[in-house]
C-alpha positions as CSV (number, residue, x, y, z in Angstrom):
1,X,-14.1,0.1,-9.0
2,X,-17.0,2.2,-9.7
3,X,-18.3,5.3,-7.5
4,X,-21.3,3.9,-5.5
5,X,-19.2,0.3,-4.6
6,X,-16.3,2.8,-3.5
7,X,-18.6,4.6,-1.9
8,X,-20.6,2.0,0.2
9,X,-16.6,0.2,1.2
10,X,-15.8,3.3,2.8
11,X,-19.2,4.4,4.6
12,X,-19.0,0.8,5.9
13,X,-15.4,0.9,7.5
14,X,-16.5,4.5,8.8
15,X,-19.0,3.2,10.7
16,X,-17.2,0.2,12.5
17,X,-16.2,0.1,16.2
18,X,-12.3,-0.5,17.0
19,X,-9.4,0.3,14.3
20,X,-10.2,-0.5,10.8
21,X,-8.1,-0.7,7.5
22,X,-8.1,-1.3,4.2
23,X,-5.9,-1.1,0.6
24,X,-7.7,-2.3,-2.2
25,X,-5.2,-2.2,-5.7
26,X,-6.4,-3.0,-9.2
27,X,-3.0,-4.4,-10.4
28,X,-3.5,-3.9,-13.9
29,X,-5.3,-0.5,-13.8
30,X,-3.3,0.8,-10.8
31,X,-6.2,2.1,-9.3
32,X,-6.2,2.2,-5.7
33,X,-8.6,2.5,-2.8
34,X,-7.2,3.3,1.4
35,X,-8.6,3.5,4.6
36,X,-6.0,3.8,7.5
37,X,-3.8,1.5,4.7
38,X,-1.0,3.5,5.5
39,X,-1.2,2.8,9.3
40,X,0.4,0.1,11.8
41,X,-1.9,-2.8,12.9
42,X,-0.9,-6.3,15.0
43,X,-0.7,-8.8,12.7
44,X,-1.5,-11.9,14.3
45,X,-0.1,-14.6,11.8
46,X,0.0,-12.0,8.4
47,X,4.0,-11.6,9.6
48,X,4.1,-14.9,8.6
49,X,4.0,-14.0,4.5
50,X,7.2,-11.3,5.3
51,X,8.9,-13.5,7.1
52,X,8.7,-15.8,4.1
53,X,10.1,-13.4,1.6
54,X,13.1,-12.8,4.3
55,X,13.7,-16.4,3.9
56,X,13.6,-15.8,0.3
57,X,15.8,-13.4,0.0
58,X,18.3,-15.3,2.4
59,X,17.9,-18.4,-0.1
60,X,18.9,-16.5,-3.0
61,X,21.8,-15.1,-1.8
62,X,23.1,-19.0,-0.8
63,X,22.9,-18.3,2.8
64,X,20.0,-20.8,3.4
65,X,19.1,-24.3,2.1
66,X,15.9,-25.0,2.3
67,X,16.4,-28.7,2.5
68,X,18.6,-28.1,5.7
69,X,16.9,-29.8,8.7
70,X,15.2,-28.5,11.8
71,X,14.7,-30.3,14.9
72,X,11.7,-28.8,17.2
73,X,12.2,-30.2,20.9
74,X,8.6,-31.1,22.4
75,X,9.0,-27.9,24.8
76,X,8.7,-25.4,22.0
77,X,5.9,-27.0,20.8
78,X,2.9,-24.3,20.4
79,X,-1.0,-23.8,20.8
80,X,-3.1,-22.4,17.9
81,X,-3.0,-23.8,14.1
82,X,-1.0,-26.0,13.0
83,X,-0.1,-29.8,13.0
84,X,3.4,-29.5,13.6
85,X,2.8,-30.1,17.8
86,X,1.0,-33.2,16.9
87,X,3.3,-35.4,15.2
88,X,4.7,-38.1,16.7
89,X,8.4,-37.7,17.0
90,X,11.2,-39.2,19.0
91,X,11.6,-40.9,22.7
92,X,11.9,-37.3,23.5
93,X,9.1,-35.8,21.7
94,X,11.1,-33.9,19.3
95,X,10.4,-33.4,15.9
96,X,12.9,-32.9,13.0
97,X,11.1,-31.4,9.8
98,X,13.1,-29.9,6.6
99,X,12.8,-25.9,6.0
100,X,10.5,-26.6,2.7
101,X,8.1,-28.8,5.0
102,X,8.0,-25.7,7.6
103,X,7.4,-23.1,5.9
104,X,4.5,-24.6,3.6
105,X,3.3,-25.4,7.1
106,X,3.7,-22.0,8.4
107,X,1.7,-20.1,5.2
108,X,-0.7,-22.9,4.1
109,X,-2.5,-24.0,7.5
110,X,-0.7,-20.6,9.6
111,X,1.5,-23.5,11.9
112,X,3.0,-21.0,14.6
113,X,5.3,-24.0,16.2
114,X,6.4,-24.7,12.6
115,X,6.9,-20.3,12.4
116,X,8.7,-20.2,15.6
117,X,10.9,-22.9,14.6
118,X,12.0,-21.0,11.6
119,X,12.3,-17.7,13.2
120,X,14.6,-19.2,15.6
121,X,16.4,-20.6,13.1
122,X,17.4,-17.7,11.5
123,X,17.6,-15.4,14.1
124,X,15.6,-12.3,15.5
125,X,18.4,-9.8,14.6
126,X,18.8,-11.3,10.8
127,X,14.9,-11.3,10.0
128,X,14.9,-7.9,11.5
129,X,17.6,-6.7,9.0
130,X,16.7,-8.8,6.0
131,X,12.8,-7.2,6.1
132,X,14.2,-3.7,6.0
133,X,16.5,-4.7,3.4
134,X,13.1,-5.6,1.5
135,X,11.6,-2.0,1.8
136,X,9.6,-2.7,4.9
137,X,9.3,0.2,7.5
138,X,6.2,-0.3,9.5
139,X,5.6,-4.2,9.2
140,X,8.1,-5.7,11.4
141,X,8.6,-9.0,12.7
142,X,9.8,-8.4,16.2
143,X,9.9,-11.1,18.4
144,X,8.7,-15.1,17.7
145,X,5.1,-15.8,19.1
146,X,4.4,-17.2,22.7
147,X,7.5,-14.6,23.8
148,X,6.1,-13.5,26.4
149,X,9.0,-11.8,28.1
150,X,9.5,-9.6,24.6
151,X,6.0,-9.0,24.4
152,X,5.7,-7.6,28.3
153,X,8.8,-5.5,27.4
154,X,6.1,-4.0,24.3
155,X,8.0,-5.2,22.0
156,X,5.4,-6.3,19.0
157,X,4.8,-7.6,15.5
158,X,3.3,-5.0,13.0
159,X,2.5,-5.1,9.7
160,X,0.9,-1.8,7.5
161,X,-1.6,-2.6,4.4
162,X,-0.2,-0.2,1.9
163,X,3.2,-2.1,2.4
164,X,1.7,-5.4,2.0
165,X,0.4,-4.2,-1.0
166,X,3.8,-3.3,-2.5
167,X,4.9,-6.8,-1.8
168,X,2.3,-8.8,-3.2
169,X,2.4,-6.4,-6.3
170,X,5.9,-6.9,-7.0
171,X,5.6,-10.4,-6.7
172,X,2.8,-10.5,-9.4
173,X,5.2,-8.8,-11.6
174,X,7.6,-10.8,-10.3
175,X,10.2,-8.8,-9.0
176,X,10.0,-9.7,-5.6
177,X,13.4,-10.8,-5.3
178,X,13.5,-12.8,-7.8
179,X,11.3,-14.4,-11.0
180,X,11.3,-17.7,-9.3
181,X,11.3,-16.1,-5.5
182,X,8.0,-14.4,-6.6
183,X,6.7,-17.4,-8.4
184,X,7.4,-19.6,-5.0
185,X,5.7,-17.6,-2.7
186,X,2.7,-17.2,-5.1
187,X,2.4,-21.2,-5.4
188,X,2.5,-21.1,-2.1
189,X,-0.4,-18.5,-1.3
190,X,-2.2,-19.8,-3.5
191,X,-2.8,-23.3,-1.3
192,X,-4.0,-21.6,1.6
193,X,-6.6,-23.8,3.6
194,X,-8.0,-21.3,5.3
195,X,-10.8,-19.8,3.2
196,X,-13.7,-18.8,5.4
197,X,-13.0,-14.8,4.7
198,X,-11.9,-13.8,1.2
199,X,-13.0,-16.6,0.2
200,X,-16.3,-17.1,1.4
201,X,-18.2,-16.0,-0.9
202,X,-15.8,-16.7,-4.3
203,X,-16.9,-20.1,-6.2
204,X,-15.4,-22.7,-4.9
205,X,-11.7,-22.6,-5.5
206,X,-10.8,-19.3,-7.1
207,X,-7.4,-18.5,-7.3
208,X,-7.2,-16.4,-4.3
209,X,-3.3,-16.3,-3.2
210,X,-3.7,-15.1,0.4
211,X,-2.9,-15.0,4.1
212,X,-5.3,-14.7,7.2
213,X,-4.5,-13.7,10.3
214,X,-6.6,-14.0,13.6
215,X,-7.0,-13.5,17.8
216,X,-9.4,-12.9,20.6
217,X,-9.5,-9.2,19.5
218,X,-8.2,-9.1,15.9
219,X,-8.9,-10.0,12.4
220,X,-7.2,-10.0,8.8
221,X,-7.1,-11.0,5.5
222,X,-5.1,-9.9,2.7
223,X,-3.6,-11.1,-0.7
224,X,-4.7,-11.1,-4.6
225,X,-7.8,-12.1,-5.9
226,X,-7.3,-13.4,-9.8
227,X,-10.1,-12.3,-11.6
228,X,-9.6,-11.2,-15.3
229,X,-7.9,-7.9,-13.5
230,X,-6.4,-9.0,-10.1
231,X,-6.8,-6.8,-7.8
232,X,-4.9,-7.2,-3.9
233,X,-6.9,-6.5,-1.3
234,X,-5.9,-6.2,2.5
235,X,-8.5,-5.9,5.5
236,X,-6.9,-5.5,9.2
237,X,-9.1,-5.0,12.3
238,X,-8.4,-4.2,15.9
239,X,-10.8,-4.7,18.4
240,X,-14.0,-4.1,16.0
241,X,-16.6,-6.7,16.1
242,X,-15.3,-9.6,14.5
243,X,-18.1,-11.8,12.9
244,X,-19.7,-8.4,11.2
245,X,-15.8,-7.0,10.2
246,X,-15.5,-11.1,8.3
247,X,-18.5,-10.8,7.0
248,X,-17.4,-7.7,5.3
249,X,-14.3,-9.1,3.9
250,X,-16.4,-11.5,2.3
251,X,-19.0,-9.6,0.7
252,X,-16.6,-6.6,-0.2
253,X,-13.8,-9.3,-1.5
254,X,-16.8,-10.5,-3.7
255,X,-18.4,-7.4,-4.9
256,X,-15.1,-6.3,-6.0
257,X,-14.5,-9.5,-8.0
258,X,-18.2,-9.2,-9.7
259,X,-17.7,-5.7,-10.2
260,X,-14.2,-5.9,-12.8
261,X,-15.8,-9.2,-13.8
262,X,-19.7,-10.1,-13.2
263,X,-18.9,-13.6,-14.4
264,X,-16.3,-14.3,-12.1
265,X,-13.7,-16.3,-14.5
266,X,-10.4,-16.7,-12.8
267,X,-7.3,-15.6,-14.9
268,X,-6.0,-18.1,-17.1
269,X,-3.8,-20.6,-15.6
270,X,-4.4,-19.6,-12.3
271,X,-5.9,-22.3,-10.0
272,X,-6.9,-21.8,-6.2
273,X,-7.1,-24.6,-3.8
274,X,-9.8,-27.3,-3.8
């Protein structure tokens, strides 16, 4: 990245209201760029992507199937994204979905019934112990959303840039678990419908394999962008102005991309959804 675009990131974030971060990594060069990246922030749905690699992880070690069917009664049924509280399921309202279905759900259009399901699934204690088993210190998945008698006891989700970073890294080099563990969750990513923020500004369908996250008073976006040197890239906001902190993660996410490649070609064989 050169001086005056490094530069001009970090003046910017200076200068916002609320709690800012960023972690920028070239993942060829190793060159790295942080602002509060090695710091806790609420995650909204971005616990979503380590919750996935837990699942991973539990899958290859044979204590999962993924094919192995979940039945979600019409009372756990949640607001927000998602179409999992729509379908139309039995006399009782239930809905019984296979884990594969859910969690494509839960990363591609960020379904939090389809997240809660899975979380309950598996268990609070067991996603707690299989995410420090990964590495993970500060990003924590601590209690299933909606929860409110967790979440009035303070109990919270967390996630940290800098460590978000380490995982999407070693799943480019895929060594997140796994070869095809890494190459799973990356298929995955890379189908994420919700584009309005790293994507914004990239041509129409660049590989981008990414998660957002957003509330009332929060917003994120974080994941590689495959230009001819990918690069990850994680912004998290807390109570900063949120239509000038997204309209930063678009022009940063693109003046990054121009800047290792001002023709903007996506890496060979990558593809982005369309």
């Amino acid at each position: 990245m050169n001086t005056e675009l490094r530069n001009k990131i970090l003046t910017r974030l200076e200068s916002m209201e609320g709690k800012v971060g960023f972690y920028f990594k070239n993942l060829v060069t190793g060159e790295t760029v942080g602002y509060n990246e090695k710091e806790q922030f609420l995650p909204a749905s971005i616990v979503k992507v380590p919750l996935l690699a837990a699942m991973m992880l539990m899958r290859e070690r044979g204590e999962t199937d993924f094919r192995e069917l979940i039945t979600v009664p019409k009372e756990e049924m949640r607001p927000g994204c998602g179409v999992v509280q729509h379908m139309t399921g039995d006399e009782n309202g239930a809905v019984t979905l296979d884990i594969n279905t859910l969690y494509r759900f839960m990363i591609v259009i960020s379904d939090t019934t389809a997240t809660n399901a899975l979380y309950k699934h598996y268990g609070n204690d067991k996603i707690i112990e299989t995410l420090k088993e990964l590495g993970f210190k500060g990003t924590q998945f601590n209690r299933a959303y909606y929860d409110s008698v967790r979440e009035e006891a303070g109990i919270q989700n967390y996630f940290v840039p800098e460590e978000m970073g380490d995982m999407f890294e070693k799943m480019y080099n895929r060594t997140l678990i796994s070869k095809k563990a890494s190459e799973d969750m990356e298929n995955i990513l890379l189908l994420q419908q919700i584009n309005h923020k790293m994507g914004g500004r990239m041509p129409e369908g660049f590989p981008i394999a990414h998660k957002t996250g957003e509330e009332e008073d929060k917003t994120h976006d974080l994941g590689i962008v495959y230009v001819r040197e990918p690069f990850f890239v994680c912004f998290a906001s807390y109570e900063t102005d949120i239509p000038e902190f997204e309209q930063f993660i678009r022009d940063t996410t693109y003046e990054i991309a121009a800047d290792i490649d001002p023709e903007l070609k996506p890496m060979e064989g990558k593809k982005g959804f369309f």
